[in-house]
C-alpha positions in Angstrom: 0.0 0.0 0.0 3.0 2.4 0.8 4.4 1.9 -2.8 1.2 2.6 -4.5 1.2 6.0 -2.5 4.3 6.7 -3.4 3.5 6.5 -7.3 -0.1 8.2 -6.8 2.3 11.0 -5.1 4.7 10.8 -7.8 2.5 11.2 -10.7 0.4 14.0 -8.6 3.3 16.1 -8.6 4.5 15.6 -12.6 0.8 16.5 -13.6 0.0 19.1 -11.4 1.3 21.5 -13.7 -0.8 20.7 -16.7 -3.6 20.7 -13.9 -7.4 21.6 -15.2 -8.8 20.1 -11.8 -12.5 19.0 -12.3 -14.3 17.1 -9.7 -16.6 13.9 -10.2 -18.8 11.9 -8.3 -19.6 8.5 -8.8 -21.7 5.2 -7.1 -22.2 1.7 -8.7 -23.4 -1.6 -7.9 -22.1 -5.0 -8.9 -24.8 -6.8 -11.0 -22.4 -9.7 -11.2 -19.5 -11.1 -9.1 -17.7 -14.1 -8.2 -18.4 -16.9 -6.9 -21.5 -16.8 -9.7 -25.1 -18.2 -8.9 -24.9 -18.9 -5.6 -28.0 -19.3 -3.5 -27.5 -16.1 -1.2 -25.8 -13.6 -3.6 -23.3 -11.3 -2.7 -24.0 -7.9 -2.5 -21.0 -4.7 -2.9 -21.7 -1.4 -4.0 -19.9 1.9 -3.7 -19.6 5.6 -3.6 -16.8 7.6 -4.7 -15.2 11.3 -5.3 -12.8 11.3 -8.4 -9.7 14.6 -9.0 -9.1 14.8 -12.2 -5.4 16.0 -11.8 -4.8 16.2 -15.5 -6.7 15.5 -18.2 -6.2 11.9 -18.6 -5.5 10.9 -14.8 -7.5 10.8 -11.4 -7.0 10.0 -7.7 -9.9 8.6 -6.1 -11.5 7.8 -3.0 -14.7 6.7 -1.5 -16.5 4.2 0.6 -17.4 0.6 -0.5 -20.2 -1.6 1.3 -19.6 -5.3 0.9 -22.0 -7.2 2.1 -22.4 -6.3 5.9 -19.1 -4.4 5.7 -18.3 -1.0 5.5 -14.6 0.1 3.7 -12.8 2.7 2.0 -11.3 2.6 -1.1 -8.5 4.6 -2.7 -6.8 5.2 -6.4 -6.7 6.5 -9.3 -8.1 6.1 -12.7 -6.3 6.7 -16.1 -7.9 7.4 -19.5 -6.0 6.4 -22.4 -8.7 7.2 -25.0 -11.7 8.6 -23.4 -14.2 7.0 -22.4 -12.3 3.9 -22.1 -10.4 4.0 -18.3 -8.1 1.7 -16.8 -8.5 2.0 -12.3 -6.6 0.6 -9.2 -8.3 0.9 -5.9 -7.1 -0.7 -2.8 -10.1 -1.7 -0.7 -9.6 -0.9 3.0 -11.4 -2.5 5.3 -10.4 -5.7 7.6 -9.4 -8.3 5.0 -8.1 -5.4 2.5 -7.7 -6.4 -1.4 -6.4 -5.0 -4.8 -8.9 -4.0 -7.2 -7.5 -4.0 -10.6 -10.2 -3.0 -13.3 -11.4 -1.1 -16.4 -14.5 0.7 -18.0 -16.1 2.2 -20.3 -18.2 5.5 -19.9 -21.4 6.5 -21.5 -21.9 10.6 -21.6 -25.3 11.1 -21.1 -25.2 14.8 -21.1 -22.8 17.3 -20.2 -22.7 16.5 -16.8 -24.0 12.4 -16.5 -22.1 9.6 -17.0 -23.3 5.5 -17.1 -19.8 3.9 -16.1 -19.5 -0.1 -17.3 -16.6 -1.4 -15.2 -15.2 -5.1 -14.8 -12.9 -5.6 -11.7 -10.3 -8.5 -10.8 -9.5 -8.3 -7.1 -6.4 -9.6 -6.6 -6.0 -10.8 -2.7 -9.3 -12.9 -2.8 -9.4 -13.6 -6.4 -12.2 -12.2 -7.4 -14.1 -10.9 -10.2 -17.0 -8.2 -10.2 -19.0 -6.5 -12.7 -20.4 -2.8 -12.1 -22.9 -0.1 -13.2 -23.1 2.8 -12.4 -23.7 6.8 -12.7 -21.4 9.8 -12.4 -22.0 13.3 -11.8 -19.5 16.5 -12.9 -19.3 19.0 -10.3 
């Protein structure tokens, strides 16, 4: 976790110059997610606040529920042609995971967004599906 602070810090500071900050917010729901079709499904969803630091690039943070958990989450998100985004979020909570996943985004208007992301956690082996919205502030 301490290394991918570092590199969030790192790339902060080389794009702050270029900086055009814009704020977003976000929430989804997983409408699918590993292990499948089991007879109590799981249930995650989240909520999170997105920087855009530069125009391709932003940290994020927010909370996650997990079934009858409640965690935070923090990343970043980089889009190499927009709307498609690659993200890494470390889930924190008391069994913490790597979230490593990508999406595509839907403008609705100037300001909505319907976000498509697919997610491969890493510590629990995972794999997760999402919709959701986003809102530009």
């Amino acid at each position: 976790m301490k290394k991918l602070f570092l590199f969030t810090a790192f790339v902060s500071f080389i794009t702050i110059s270029e900086s055009k900050a814009q704020w977003r917010l976000a929430a989804g729901i997983d409408v699918l997610s590993t292990p499948f079709f089991e007879n109590i499904p799981k249930y995650r969803f989240g909520a999170e606040a997105q920087y855009f630091m530069a125009n391709r690039f932003a940290l994020t943070g927010g909370l996650e529920f997990i079934e009858k958990d409640l965690g935070g989450s923090a990343g970043f998100r980089f889009y190499p042609i927009n709307p498609v985004f690659l993200r890494m979020r470390g889930i924190l909570k008391d069994n913490s995971d790597l979230a490593l996943g990508m999406g595509y985004a839907i403008g609705l208007n100037k300001s909505w967004r319907l976000e498509t992301m697919a997610d491969y956690f890493a510590v629990s082996s995972g794999f997760a599906m999402r919709v959701g919205l986003a809102v530009k502030l």
